[in-house]
BAVO-328843 format. One line per 8 residues: number of its first residue (from 1); for each residue x, y, z of C-alpha. Coordinates in Angstrom, 1 decimal, padded with zeros to 4 digits. Layout:
// BAVO-328843
NUM> X Y Z  ...
END
This chain:
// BAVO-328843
1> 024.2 016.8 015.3  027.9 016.7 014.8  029.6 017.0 017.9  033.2 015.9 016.9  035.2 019.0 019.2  033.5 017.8 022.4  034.2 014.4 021.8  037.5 014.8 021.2
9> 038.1 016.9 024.5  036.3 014.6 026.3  038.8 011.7 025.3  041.9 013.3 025.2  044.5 010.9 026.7  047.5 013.4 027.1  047.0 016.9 026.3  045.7 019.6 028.0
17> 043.2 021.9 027.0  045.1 024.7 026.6  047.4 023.3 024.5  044.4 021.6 022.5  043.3 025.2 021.5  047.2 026.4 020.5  047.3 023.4 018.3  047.1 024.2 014.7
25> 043.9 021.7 013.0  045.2 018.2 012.4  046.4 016.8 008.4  044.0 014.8 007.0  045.7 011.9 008.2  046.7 012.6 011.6  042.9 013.1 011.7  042.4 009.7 010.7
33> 044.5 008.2 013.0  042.8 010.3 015.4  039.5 008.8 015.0  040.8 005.3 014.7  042.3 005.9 018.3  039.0 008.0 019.6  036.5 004.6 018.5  039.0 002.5 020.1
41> 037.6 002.6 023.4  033.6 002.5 022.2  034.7 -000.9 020.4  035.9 -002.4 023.4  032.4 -002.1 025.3  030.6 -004.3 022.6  030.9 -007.8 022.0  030.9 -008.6 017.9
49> 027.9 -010.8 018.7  026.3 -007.5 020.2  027.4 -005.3 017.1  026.1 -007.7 014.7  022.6 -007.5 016.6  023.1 -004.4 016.6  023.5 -003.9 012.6  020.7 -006.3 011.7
57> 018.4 -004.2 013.2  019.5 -001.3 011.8  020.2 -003.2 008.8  016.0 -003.7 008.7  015.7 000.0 009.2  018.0 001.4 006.5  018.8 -001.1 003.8  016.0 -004.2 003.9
65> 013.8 -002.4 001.7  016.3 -002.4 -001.5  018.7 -005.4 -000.4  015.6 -007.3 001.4  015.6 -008.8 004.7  017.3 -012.0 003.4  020.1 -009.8 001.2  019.1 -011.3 -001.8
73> 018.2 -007.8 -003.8  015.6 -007.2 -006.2  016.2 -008.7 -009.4  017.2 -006.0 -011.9  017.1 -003.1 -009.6  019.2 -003.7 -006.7  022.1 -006.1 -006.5  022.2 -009.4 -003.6
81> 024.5 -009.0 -000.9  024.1 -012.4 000.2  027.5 -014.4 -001.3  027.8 -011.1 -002.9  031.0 -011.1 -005.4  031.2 -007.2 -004.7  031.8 -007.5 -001.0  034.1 -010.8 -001.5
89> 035.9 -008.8 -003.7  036.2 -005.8 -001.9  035.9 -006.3 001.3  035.0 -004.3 004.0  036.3 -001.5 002.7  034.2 -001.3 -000.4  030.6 -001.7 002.0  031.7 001.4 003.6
97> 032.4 003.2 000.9  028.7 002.4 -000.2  027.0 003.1 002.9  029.0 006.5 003.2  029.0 007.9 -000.5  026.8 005.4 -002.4  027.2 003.9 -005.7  025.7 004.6 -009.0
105> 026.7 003.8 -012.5  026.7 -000.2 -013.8  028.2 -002.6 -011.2  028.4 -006.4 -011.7  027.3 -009.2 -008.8  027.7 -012.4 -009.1  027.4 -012.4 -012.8  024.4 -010.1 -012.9
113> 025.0 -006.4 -014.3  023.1 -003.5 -012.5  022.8 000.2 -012.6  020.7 001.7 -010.2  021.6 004.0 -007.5  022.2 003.5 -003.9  021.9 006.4 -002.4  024.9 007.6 000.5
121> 023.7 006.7 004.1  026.2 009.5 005.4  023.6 010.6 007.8  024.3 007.5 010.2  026.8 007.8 012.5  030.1 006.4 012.8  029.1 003.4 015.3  025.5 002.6 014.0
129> 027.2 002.2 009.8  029.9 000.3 011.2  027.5 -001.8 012.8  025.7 -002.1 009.4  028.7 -003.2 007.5  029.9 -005.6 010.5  026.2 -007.7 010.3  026.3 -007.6 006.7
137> 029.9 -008.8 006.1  029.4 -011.6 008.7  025.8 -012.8 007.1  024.4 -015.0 004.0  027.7 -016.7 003.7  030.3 -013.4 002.9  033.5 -013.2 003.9  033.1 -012.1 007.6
145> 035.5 -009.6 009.9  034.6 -006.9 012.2  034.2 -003.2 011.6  035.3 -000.4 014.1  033.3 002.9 013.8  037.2 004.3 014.0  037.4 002.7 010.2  034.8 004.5 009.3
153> 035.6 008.0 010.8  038.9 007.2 009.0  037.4 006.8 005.7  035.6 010.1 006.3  038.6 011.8 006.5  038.6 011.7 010.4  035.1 013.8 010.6  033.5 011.5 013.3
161> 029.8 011.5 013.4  027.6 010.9 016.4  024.5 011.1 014.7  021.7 011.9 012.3  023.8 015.0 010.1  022.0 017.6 009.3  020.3 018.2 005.7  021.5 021.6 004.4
169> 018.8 023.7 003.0  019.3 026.1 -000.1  016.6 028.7 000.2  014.9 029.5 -002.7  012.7 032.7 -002.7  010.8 033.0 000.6  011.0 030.1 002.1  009.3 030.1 005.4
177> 005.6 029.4 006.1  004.0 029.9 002.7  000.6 028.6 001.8  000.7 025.8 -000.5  -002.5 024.8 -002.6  -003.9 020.8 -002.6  -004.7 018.6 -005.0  -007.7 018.5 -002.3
185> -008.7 021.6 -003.1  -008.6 024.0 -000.1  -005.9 022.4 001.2  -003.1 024.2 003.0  000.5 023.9 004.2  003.9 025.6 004.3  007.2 025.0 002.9  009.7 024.6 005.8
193> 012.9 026.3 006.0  014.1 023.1 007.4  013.7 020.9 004.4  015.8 020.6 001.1  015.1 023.8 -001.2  011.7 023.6 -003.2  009.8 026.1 -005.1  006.3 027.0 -004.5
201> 005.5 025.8 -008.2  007.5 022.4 -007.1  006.0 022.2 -004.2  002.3 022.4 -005.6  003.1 019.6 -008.3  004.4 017.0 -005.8  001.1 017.5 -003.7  -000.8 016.5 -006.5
209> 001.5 013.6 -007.5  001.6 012.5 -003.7  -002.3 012.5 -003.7  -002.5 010.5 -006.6  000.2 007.8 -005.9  000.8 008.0 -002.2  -001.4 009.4 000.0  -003.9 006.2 -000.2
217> -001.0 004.2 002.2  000.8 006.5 003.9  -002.2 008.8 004.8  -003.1 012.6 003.7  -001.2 013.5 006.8  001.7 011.0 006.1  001.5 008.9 009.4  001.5 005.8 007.8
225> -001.0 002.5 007.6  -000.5 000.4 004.6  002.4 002.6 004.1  005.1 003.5 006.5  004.9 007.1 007.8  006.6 010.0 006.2  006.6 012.5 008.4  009.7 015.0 008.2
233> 011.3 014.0 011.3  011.6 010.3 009.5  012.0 011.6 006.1  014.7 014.3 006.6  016.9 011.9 008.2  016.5 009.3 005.4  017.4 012.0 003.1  016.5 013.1 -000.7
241> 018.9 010.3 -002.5  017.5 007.6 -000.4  013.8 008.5 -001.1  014.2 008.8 -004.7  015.8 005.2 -004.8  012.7 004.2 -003.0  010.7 005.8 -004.9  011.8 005.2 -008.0
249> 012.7 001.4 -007.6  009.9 000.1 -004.9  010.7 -002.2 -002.7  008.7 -005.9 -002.2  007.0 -005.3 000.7  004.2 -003.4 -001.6  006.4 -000.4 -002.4  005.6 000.5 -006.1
257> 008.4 001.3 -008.4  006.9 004.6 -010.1  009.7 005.8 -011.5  011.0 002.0 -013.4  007.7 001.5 -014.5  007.4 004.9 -016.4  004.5 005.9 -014.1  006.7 009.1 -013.0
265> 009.4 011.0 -014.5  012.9 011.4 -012.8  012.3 015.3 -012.3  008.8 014.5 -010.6  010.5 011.9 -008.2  013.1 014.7 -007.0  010.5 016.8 -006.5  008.4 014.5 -004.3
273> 011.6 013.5 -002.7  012.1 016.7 -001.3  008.2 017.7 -001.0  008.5 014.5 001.4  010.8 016.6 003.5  008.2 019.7 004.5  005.2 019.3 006.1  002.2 017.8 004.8
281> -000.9 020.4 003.6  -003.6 020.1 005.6  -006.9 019.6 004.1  -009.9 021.3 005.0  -013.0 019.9 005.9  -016.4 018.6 004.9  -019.3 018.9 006.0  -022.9 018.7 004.7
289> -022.8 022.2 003.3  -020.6 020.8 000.9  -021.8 017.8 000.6  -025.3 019.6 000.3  -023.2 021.5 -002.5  -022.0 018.8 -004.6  -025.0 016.7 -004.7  -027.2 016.2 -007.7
297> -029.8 014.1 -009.0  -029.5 013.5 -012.7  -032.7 011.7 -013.0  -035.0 011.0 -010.4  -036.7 008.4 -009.5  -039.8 008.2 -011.0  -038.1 009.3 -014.1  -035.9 006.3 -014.3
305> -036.6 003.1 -016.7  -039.7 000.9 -015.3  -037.5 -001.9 -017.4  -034.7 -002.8 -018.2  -034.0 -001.2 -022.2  -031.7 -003.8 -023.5  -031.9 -007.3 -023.4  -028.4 -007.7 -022.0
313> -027.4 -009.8 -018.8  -026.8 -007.3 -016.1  -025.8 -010.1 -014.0  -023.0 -010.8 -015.6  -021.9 -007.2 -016.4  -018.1 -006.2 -015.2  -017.9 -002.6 -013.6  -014.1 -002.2 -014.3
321> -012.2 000.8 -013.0  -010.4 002.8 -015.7  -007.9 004.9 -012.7  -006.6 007.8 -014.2  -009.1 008.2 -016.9  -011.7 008.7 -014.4  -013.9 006.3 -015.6  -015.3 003.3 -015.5
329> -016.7 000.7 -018.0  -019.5 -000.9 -017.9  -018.3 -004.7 -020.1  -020.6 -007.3 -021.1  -019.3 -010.5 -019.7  -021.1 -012.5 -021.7  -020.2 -010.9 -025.3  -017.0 -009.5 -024.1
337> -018.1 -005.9 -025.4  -017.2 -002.4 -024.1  -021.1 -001.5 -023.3  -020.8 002.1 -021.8  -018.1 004.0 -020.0  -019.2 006.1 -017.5  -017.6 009.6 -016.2  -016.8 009.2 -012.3
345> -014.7 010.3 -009.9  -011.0 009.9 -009.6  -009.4 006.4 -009.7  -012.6 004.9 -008.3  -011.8 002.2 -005.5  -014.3 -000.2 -005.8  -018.2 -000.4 -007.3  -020.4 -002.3 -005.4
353> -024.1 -003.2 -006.8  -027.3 -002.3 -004.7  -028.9 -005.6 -003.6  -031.5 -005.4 -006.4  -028.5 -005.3 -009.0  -029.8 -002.7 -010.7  -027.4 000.0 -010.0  -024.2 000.2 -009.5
361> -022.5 002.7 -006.8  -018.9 003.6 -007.7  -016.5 006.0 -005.4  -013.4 007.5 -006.2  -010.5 008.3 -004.5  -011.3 011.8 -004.9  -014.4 011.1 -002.7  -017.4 011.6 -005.7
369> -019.9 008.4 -005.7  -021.5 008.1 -008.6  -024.7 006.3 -008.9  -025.1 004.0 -012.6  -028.5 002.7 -014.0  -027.9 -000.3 -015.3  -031.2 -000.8 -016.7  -030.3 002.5 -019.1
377> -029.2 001.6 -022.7  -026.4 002.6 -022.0  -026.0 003.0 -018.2  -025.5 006.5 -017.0  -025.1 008.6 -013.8  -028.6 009.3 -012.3  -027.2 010.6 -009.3  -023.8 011.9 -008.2
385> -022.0 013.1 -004.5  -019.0 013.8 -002.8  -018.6 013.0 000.7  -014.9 014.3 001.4  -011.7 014.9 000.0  -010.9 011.5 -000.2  -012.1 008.2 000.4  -012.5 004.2 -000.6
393> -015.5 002.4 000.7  -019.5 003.0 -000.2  -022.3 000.0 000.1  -026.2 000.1 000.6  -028.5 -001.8 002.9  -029.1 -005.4 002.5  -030.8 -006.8 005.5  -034.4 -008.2 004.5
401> -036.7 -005.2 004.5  -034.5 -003.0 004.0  -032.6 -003.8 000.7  -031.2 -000.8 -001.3  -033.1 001.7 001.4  -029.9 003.4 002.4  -026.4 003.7 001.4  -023.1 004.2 003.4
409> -019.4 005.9 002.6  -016.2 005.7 004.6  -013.7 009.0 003.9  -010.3 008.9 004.3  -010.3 012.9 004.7  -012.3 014.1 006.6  -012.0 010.7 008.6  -016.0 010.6 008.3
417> -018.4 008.3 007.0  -022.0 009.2 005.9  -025.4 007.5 005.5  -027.3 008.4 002.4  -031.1 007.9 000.8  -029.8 004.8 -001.0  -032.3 006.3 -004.3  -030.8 009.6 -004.5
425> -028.1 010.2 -002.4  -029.1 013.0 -000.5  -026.7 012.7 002.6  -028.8 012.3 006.1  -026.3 011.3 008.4  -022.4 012.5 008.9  -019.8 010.7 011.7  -016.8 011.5 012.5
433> -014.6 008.5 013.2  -011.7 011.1 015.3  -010.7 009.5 018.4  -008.8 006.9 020.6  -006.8 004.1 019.4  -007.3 001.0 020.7  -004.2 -000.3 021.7  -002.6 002.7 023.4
441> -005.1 004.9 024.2  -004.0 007.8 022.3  -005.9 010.6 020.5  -005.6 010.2 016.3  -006.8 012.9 014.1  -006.8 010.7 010.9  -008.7 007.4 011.6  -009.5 007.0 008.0
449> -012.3 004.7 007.4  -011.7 001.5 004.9  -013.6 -001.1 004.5  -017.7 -001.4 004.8  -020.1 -004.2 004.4  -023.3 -004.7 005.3  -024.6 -007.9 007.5  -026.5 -010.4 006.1
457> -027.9 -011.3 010.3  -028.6 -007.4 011.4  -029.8 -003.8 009.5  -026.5 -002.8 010.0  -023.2 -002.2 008.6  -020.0 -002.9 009.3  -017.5 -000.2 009.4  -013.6 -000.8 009.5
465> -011.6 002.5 011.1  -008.1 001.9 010.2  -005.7 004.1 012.6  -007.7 003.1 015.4  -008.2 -000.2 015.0  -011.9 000.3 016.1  -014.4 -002.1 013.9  -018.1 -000.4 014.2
473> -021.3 -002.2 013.9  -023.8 000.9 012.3  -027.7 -000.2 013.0  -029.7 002.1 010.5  -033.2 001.3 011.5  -033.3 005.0 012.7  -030.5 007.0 011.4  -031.6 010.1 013.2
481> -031.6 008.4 016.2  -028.0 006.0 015.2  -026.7 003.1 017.7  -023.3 002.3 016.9  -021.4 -000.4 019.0  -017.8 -000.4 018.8  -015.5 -003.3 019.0  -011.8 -003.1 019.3
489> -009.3 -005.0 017.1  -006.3 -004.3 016.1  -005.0 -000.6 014.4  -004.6 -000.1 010.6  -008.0 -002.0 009.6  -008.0 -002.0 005.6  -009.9 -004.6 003.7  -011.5 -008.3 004.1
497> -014.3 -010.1 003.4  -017.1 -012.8 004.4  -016.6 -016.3 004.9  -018.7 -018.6 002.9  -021.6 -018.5 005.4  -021.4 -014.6 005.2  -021.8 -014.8 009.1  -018.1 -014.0 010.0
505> -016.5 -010.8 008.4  -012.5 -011.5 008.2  -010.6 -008.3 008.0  -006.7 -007.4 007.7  -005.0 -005.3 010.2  -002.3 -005.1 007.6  000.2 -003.4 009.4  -000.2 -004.9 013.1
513> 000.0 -008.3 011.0  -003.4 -009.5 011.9  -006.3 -010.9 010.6  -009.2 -009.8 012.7  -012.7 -012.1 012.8  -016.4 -010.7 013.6  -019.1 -012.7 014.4  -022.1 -010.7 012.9
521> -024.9 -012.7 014.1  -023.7 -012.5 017.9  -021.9 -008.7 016.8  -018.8 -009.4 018.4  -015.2 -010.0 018.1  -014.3 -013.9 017.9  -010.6 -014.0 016.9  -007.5 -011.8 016.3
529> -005.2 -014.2 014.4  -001.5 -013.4 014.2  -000.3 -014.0 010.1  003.1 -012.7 008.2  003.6 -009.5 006.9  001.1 -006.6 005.1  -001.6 -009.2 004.8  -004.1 -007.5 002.0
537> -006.7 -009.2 000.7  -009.2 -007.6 -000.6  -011.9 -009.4 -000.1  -010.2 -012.5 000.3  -011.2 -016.1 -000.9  -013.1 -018.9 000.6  -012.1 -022.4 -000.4  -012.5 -025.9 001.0
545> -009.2 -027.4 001.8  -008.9 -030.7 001.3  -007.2 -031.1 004.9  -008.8 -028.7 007.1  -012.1 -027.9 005.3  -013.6 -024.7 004.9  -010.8 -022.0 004.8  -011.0 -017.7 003.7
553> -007.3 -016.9 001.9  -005.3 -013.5 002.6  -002.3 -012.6 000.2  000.6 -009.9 001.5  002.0 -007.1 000.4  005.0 -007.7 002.6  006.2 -011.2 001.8  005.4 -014.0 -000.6
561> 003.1 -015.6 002.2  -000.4 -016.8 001.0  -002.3 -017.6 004.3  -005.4 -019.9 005.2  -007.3 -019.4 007.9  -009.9 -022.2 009.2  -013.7 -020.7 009.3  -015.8 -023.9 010.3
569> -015.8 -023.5 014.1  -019.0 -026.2 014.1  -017.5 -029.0 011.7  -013.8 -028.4 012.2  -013.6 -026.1 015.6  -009.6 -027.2 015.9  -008.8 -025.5 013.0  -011.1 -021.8 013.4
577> -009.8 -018.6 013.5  -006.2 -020.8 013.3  -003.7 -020.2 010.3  -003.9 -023.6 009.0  -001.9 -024.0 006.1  001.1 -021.3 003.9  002.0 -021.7 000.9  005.0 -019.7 -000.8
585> 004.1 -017.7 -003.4  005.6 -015.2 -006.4  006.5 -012.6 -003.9  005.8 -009.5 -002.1  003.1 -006.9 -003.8  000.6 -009.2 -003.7  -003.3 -007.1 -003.7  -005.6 -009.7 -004.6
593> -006.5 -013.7 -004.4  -009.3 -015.0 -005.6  -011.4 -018.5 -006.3  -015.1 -019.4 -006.9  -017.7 -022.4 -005.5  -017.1 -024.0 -008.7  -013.6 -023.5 -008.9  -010.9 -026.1 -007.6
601> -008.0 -023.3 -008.9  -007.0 -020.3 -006.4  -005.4 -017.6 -007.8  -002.9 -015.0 -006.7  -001.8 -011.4 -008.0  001.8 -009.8 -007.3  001.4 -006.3 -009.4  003.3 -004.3 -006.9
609> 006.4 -006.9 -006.7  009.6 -004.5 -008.3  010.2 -008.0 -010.2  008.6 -008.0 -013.9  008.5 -011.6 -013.9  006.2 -011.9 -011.1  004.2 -008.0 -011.6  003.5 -008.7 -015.0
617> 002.3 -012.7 -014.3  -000.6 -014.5 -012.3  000.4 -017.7 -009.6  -002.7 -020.2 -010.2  -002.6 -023.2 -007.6  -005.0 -026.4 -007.7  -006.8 -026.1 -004.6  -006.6 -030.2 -004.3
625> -002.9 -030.3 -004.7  -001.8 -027.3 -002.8  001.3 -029.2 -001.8  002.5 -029.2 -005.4  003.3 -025.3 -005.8  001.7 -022.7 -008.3  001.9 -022.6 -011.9  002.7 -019.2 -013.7
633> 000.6 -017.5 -016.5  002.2 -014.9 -018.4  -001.1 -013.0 -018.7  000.6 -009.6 -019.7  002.7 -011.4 -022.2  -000.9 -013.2 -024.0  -002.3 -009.5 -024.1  001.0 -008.7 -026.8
641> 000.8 -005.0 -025.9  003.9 -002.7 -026.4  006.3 -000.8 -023.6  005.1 -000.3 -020.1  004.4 -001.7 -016.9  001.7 -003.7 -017.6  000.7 -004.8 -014.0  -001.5 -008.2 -014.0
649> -004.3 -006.9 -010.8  -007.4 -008.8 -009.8  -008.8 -011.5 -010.6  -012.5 -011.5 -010.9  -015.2 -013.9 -012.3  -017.5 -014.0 -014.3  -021.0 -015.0 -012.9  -020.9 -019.0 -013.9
657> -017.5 -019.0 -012.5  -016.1 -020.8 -015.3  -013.5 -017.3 -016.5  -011.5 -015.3 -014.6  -010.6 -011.9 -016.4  -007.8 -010.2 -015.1  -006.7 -006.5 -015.8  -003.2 -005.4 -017.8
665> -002.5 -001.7 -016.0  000.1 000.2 -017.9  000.7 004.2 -018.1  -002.2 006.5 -018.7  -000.7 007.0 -022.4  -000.3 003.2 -022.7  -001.7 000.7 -024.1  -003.3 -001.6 -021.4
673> -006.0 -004.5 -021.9  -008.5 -007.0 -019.9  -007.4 -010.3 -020.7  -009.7 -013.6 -020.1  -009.2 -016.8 -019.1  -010.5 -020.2 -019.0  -011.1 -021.7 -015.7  -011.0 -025.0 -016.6
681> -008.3 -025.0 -018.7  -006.0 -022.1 -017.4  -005.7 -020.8 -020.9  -006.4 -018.0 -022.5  -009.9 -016.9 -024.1  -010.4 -013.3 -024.8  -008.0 -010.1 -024.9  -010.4 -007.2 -024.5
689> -008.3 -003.9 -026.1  -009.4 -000.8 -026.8  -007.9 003.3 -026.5  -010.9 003.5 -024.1  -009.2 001.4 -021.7  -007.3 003.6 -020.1  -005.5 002.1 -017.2  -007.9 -000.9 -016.1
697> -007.1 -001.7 -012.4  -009.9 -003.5 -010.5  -013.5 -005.0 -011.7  -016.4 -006.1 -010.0  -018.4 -008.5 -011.6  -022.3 -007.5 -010.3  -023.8 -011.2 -009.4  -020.3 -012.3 -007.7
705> -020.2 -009.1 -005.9  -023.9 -008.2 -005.3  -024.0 -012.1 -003.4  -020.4 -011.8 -001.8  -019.0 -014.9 -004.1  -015.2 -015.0 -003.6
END
């Protein structure tokens, strides 16, 4: 709100009111001069020292996710303003400028040419964008100085700002409170006379692109987990220039950069920057009516193979996800062939084999499991389901006695999870996870559920529920009749995996920057270990340091942080639960690490880094030289495939642990590939190409993942 008449009343030094009102509106530059005087007195109540506090955290607010925390930029995207040659060059006056109008077209720093866009920050007001400009100029070795919030009034022409301005809207049509249909079918919302002008056609497209790309992190609601929320209130204030920057150039605290990486055209990112700006649909829900609905049985049971009908080694099959193909494919690890590819839901999430190994149990983010015979030449879907709207996690029983006997899926919307006939399918018990968080108490209506395993010490499983922070032990030795005990961690639960006893479950809290640590056999909570930023580990990796002995490995999305955690609390108890050792890896984006029993290399992804030279690359370090730094593989440049992103994401080996095959994601209409490589020798082996490999993201080898071998 602009409230420029009342503050100049208010600090009039010498003339009346009434004479204020007979006054004719002041020149442009008498109005400058006015606002230099009116900020004069606001300067004098802050100490620099205070101001330059005071812009560093604002600084982190507004700026850190282009320029980065330490003002070094984002090679090839957004220019350093640490020693910058720009503000040495220009001074202060030049950083305001930028922060109040933005910059676009080709700029050169220090010797580097760019040509993104920075998008205006006008919305701040006069004090808090001096504030920026004042930290920035007197940090990372630039030239220093103060700036007054009267220079910067000045430089807007003497229009002084007090706060957040307000976001004209141009009304298109009718604007208020119309239903808008979901990519989640059902769905329904309304565009908000508040937010930028969108059309209902506009407005339809960017909820399907913000369900395919988005919602996963920031939440079908858009309250934020992995993702930071985007909610109106934040997003409106942030405004459309800022969030197509974002959006279009990531940032490497996980951020991708759709719109660089061709993943998303410039007219789909200005829609989705100003979808961002109305309120979210809201899905319906889902029950077992449609669950009942949905569910079919392909081929029963007794209908299935009594044998296998190939003589291929299902142990050492790869289920690799093909994501916006809607697929997967079924790849013979030992021959390197393309065996089947299998129709299933919608950029499936993960596949997990039953504990017999003979199917495999895939679920998309679109919330369909489908159920692969492995034994069938070639595998197909005997047995299909879809528990929600959305969702990431499914696994079956694997407690003796009750192997493959029944099977469990976490949904992100409804925030539900279900326990199925692991055989067919057929859905026998639905829970809602809506409820409490654990840290402040407060009612959540999305507590999505993420990660599930199942213990290896009790018939139960184990059931991360991310907004809440809640980590739920499920005993299914009477489902009709379910005991659940529920331990509290730490909110925004995502992913983790066992140690190499598979007695303790280590789990990110990714956003409260902690690494939680369940003790199955004694089904409690042992540790909640405080590590850097946007740890994500997907399953993580155990290894056995040649300092601290046995130690399970997290990556982060947010920094360049590989963490190691102690898990021997009987032959090393010092070190458990303790972050023991960091090492400094490519950078930010980081989704996966991964090593193996027979292994002595650990390796680390960074596919969502903004910076080619680390997305398109793998960091490899010798696990008995960890002192000596990571080598680089230029895995996306040995797969000699044309224009596009080409993402290097998780590694995975094969079942003798002596390859580790890593996926090439480009574009849909790209070319992308699976390329192998030598353990041993960290070269390459195999490139595995083909049209049907339509963006590969993760794989899941069925003896490492069926025995929880990372």
């Amino acid at each position: 709100m602009r409230l420029n008449r009342i503050l100049l009343i208010t600090i009039s030094l010498a003339v009346s009111l009434t004479a204020c009102a007979k006054e004719e509106p002041a020149a442009p530059a008498q109005a400058a001069d006015n606002a230099v005087a009116v900020h004069a007195a606001e300067a004098a109540t802050k100490t620099v020292e205070e101001r330059i506090a005071s812009g560093e955290n604002l600084y982190a607010a507004h700026c850190a996710a282009c320029h980065q925390a330490t003002g070094k930029g984002l090679a090839g995207a957004f220019p350093p303003l640490a020693g910058s040659s720009y503000l040495a060059e220009g001074g202060s006056a030049a950083a305001i400028n930028a922060v109040l109008n933005g910059l676009s077209g080709p700029i050169t720093v220090n010797g580097t040419d760019y040509n993104a866009v920075m998008p205006n920050l006008s919305y701040l007001s006069d004090s808090d964008a001096a504030d920026i400009v004042t930290f920035v100029m007197n940090s990372w070795d630039n030239p220093g100085g103060e700036v007054s919030s009267g220079e910067v009034a000045a430089a807007r022409g003497g229009e002084m700002v007090t706060g957040p301005s307000d976001h004209p809207v141009t009304t298109e049509e009718e604007m208020a409170y119309q239903g808008a249909p979901s990519a989640i079918e059902g769905a329904t919302g309304f565009i908000d006379s508040e937010g930028p002008g969108i059309t209902q056609a506009e407005f339809d497209i960017a909820t399907q692109v913000y369900f395919e790309r988005c919602a996963g992190c920031h939440g079908v609601l858009r309250k934020g987990a992995t993702g930071k929320p985007l909610t109106p209130d934040i997003t409106r204030e942030k405004g459309s220039d800022y969030l197509k920057a974002l959006i279009t150039y990531g940032s490497a605290a996980g951020m991708p950069n759709w719109g660089t990486s061709g993943d998303l055209t410039d007219e789909q990112i200005d829609i989705l920057a100003r979808y961002l700006q109305h309120e979210p649909p809201a899905p319906p829900e889902f029950g077992l009516p449609e669950m009942t609905e949905s569910w079919e049985v392909m081929v029963k049971p007794e209908d299935r193979p009594t044998a296998p009908q190939h003589d291929r080694n299902i142990e050492n099959f790869f289920s690799v996800t093909l994501r916006d193909a809607g697929q997967v494919a079924i790849i013979d690890g030992d021959t390197k062939e393309i065996f089947s590819i299998v129709p299933t839901g919608y950029a499936v999430h993960i596949s997990r084999p039953s504990a017999s190994g003979r199917y495999m149990y895939t679920i998309g983010r679109d919330a369909k499991i489908d159920m692969i015979d492995l034994w069938m030449n070639p595998p197909k879907v005997v047995a299909t389901i879809k528990i929600g709207l959305e969702a990431r996690s499914v696994e079956t029983s694997k407690y003796k006695g009750y192997e493959d006997k029944y099977a469990i899926a976490g949904a992100y919307w409804p925030p539900q999870y279900v326990i199925m006939d692991a055989d067919t399918l057929a859905p026998l018990k639905i829970v809602s996870t809506r409820g409490m968080t654990v840290d402040t108490q407060e009612y959540h209506p999305e507590p999505r559920v993420a990660a599930i395993v199942a213990s290896h010490e009790h018939p139960e499983f184990i059931v991360n529920v991310k907004e809440t922070g809640k980590i739920l032990l499920v005993n299914y030795e009477d489902p009709d009749n379910l005991s659940v005990t529920t331990i509290g961690a730490a909110r925004f639960l995502h992913d983790g995996g066992w140690d190499s006893t598979k007695r303790y479950f280590l789990t990110a809290a990714n956003q409260s920057n902690k690494i939680a640590v369940i003790d199955s056999k004694e089904r409690k909570l042992v540790a909640l270990t405080d590590v850097t930023k946007i740890p994500h580990p997907g399953r993580g990796a155990n290894l056995n340091d040649p300092k601290y002995g046995p130690v399970w490995v997290t990556s982060a999305l947010g920094n360049e942080n590989v963490t190691f955690l102690g898990t021997d609390p009987e032959g090393h108890s010092d070190n458990a639960w303790k972050v023991v050792r960091t090492l400094e890896g490519m950078g930010g984006g980081s989704l996966f690490v991964k090593s193996h029993p027979k292994s002595s290399n650990l390796w680390v992804d960074a596919p969502l880094n903004p910076d080619t030279a680390f997305s398109q690359s793998i960091a490899v370090y010798d696990v008995n030289n960890l002192e000596a730094g990571f080598e680089i593989l230029p895995i996306a440049e040995w797969a000699e495939l044309g224009e596009g992103a080409k993402r290097v994401v998780q590694p995975e080996y094969n079942m003798a642990g002596d390859e580790v095959w890593f996926s090439v994601w480009s574009g849909k209409e790209l070319e992308s590939a699976i390329v192998v490589v030598d353990d041993k020798t960290r070269k390459l082996k195999h490139v595995i190409k083909s049209p049907e490999l339509v963006t590969p993201t993760g794989k899941f080898n069925t003896y490492n993942t069926m025995h929880d071998i990372y």
